[in-house]
C-alpha positions in Angstrom: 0.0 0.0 0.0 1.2 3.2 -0.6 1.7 6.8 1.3 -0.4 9.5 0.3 0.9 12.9 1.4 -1.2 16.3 0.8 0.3 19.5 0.9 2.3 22.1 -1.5 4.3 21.6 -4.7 6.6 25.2 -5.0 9.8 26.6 -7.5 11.9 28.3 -4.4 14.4 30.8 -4.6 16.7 30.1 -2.0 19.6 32.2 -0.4 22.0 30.7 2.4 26.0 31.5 3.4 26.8 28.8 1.1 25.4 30.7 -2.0 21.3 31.0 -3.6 19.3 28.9 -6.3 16.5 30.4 -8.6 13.2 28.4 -9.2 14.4 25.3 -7.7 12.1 22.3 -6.8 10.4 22.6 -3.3 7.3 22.5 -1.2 6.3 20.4 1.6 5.0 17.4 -0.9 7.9 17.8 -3.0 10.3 16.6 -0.3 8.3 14.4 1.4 7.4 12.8 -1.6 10.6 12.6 -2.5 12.4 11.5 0.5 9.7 8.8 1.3 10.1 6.9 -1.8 13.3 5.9 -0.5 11.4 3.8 1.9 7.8 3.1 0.2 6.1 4.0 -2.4 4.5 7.3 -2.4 1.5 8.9 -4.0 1.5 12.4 -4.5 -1.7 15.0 -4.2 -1.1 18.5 -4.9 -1.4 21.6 -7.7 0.9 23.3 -9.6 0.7 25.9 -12.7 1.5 25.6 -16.4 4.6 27.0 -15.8 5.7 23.9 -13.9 8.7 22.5 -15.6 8.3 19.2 -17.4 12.1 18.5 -15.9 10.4 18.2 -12.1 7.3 16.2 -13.2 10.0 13.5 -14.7 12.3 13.6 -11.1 8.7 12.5 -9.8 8.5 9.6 -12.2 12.2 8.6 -12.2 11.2 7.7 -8.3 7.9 6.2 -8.9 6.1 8.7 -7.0 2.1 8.5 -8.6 1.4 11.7 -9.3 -2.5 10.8 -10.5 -3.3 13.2 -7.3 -1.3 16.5 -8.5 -3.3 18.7 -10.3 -2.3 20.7 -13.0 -4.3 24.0 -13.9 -4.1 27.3 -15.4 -1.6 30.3 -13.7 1.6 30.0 -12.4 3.1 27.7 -9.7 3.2 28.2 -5.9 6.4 30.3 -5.2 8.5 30.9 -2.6 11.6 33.2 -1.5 13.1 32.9 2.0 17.0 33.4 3.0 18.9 32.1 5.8 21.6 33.9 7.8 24.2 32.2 9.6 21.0 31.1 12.0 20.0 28.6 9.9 17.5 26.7 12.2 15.3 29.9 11.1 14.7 31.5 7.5 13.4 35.4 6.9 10.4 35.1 4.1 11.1 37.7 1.5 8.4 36.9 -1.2 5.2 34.7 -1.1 3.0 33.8 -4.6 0.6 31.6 -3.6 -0.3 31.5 -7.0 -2.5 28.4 -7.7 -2.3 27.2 -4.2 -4.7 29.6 -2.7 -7.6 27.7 -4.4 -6.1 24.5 -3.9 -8.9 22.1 -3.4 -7.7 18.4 -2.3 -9.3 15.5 -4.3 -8.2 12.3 -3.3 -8.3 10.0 -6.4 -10.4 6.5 -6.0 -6.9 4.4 -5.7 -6.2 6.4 -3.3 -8.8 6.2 -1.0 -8.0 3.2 0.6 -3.9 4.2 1.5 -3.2 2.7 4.8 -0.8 5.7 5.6 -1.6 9.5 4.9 0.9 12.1 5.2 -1.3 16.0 5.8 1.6 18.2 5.3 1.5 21.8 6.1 -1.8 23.2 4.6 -4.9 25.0 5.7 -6.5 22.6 8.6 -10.1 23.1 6.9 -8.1 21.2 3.9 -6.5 18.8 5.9 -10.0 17.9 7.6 -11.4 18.0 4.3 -9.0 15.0 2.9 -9.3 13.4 5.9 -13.1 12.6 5.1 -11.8 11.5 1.5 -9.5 8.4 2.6 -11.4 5.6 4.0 -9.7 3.8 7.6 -6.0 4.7 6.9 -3.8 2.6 9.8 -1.5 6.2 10.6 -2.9 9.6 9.7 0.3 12.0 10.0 -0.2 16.1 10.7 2.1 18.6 10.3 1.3 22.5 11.1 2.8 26.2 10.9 2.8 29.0 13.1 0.5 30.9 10.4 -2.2 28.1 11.1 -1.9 28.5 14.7 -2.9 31.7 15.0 -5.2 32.1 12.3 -7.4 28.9 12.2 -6.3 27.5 15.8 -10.1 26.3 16.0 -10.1 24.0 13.0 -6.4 22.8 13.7 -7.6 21.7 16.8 -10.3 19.9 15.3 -7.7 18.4 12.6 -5.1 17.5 15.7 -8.1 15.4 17.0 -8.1 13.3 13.9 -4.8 11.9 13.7 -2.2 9.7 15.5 0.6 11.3 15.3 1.7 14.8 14.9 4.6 16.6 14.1 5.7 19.9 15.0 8.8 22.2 15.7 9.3 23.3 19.1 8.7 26.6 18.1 5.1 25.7 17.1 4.4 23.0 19.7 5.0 26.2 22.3 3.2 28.7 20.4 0.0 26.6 20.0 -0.2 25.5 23.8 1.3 28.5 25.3 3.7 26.3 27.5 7.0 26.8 27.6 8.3 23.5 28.9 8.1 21.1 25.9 7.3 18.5 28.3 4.6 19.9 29.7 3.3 21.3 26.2 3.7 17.7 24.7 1.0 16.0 27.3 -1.3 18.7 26.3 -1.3 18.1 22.8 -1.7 14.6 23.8 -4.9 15.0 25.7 -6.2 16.1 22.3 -6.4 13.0 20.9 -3.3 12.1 19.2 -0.5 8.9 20.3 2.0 10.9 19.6 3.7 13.9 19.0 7.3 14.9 17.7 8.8 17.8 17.9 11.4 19.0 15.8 14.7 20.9 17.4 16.4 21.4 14.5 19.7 21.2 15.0 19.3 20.2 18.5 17.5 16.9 17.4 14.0 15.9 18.8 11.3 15.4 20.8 9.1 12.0 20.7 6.5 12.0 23.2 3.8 9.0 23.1 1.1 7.6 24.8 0.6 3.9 25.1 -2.3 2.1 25.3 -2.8 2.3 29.4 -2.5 6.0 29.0 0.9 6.8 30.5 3.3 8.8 28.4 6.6 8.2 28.0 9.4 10.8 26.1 12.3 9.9 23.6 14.8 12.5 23.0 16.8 11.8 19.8 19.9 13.9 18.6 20.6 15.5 14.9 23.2 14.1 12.8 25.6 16.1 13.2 26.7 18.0 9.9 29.7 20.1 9.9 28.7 22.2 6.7 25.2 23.0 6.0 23.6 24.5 2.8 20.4 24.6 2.7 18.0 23.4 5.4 14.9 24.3 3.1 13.0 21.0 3.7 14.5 19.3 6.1 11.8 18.9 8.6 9.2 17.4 5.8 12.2 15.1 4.9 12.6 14.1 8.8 8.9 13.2 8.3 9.3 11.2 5.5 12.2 9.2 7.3 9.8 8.9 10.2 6.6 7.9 8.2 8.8 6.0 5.5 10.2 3.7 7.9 7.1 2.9 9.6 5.4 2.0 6.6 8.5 0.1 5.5 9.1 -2.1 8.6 4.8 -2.1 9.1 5.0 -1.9 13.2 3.9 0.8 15.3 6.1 -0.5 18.9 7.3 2.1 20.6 10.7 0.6 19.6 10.1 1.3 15.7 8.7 4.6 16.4 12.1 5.7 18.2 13.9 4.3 15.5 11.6 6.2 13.0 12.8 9.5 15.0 16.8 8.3 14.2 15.4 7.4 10.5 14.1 10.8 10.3 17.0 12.9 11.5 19.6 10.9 9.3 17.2 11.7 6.2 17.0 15.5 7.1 20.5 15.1 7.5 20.5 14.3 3.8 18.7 17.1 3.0 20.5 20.0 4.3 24.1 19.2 2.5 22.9 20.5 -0.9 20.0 23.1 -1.9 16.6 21.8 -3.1 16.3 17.8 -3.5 20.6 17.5 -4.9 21.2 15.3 -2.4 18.6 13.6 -1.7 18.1 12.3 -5.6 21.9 10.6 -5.3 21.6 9.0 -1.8 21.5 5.5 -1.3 19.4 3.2 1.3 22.6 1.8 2.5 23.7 5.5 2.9 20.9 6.1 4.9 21.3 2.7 7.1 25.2 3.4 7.3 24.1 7.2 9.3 21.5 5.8 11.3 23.9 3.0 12.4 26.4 6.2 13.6 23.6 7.9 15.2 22.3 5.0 16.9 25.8 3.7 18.1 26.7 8.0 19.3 23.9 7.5 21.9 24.2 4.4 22.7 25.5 3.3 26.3 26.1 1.1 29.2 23.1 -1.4 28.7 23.1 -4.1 26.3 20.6 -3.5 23.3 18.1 -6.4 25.5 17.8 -4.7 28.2 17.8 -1.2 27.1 15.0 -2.2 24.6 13.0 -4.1 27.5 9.7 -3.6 27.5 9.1 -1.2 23.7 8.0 -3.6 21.4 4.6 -4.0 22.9 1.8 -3.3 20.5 0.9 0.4 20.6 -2.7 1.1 19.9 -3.1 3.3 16.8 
């Protein structure tokens, strides 16, 4: 079965200390779409203009990506402009074209429908409630959010956060939407919403996992970044950790506590990916045994004292989802 992710198809321009790109390939479904089909295959549903270059809409097929969900209409493609300083956890937004996005309208095809695993990247909540009623008893329903959707449709994400399993947030969101300041704390309430479980994103800083089993108690996992010693761009790289997180999931087909910490490692080595070259250059040349070879480092940097046994005791029960 495949993943179905929902969310925005964009030509970025891109400016970072190691240099800038014009019109390069981005958007939230572009990377996780991309990413993801290194684990699973991926089905993409999105809009983009006549101006979309026929060079992109190849890249898609070259990795098997369906695209019988992306829309292609009159006008010109979603655009965005954003430059990074030598802060590059952050970006400053110089230019926004929604362009055909703003009447984006999410159909979910019939062979769709039935996807066991739906990815609702960062769109309008009313949209990703919308889609939500369009795919019939998917096994994980993924949500990912932006401050903009915090604070002006907070109502209707709420109703949206209620709808999934998991969600996935930065730290920065996950703060601004419950008002709490200790990520802890802030965690359990999202929680009490509804979802199993929440990560939050630290960016360089790693990553929050925060779950709920299936007698109620929640338990945390905090997972470091790879560590890269020259970034380039880090446009994407948290809709790339979710497609490491959600691609291995679908991939192994376990939801155990156990996989989903080793989803957070699978996600932070594909973001890690990600960041070494502007839009999807890196990520369109890396190899699964590239990607197990940094998760094995990762794993083995935090690794201590107990043997794997016993420091794994007790996570591969079922989890509930």
């Amino acid at each position: 079965m495949t993943i179905v992710v929902v969310g925005s198809v964009a030509l970025d321009n891109i400016e970072t200390p190691a240099g800038k790109t014009t019109g390069s390939l981005g958007g939230a479904s572009t990377f996780f779409a991309v990413a993801a089909s290194l684990y699973h295959p991926v089905s993409m549903v999105g809009v983009v203009g006549q101006d979309f270059p026929q060079e992109h809409l190849d890249l898609f097929a070259s990795r098997s990506i369906d695209l019988s969900g992306l829309q292609v209409v009159d006008g010109n493609t979603f655009s965005w402009s954003g430059r990074y300083l030598q802060d590059l956890d952050s970006a400053e937004t110089l230019d926004t074209q929604l362009n055909v996005f703003a009447d984006f309208n999410p159909v979910i095809p019939d062979a769709f429908s039935s996807a066991e695993y739906l990815m609702l990247a960062n769109i309008d909540p009313d949209l990703q409630i919308q889609v939500l009623g369009q795919v019939k008893s998917p096994r994980l329903r993924v949500l990912d959010s932006m401050n903009y959707w915090i604070t002006s449709k907070r109502e209707a994400l709420t109703r949206a956060i209620g709808l999934v399993d998991i969600v996935i947030l930065n730290e920065g969101e996950v703060r601004l939407y419950t008002g709490e300041n200790n990520l802890y704390l802030a965690a359990e309430q999202i929680l009490a919403l509804g979802p199993r479980v929440l990560v939050a994103k630290k960016g360089s800083n790693g990553s929050l996992l925060a779950l709920r089993n299936a007698n109620g108690k929640i338990s945390f996992f905090l997972a470091p970044a790879y560590p890269i010693k020259h970034v380039v761009d880090p446009t994407g790289a948290g809709d790339c950790f979710a497609a490491g997180f959600v691609g291995y999931l679908a991939r192994s087909g376990d939801l155990t506590e156990l996989d989903l910490r080793r989803a957070v490692i699978h996600g932070a080595v594909v973001a890690s990916f990600k960041i070494e070259d502007f839009s999807l250059g890196r990520l369109v040349s890396v190899s699964m045994d590239e990607i197990i070879a940094r998760y094995d480092e990762l794993t083995a940097a935090i690794y201590f004292d107990h043997p794997a046994e016993q420091a794994t005791k007790g996570l591969s029960e079922p989890l509930i989802i």
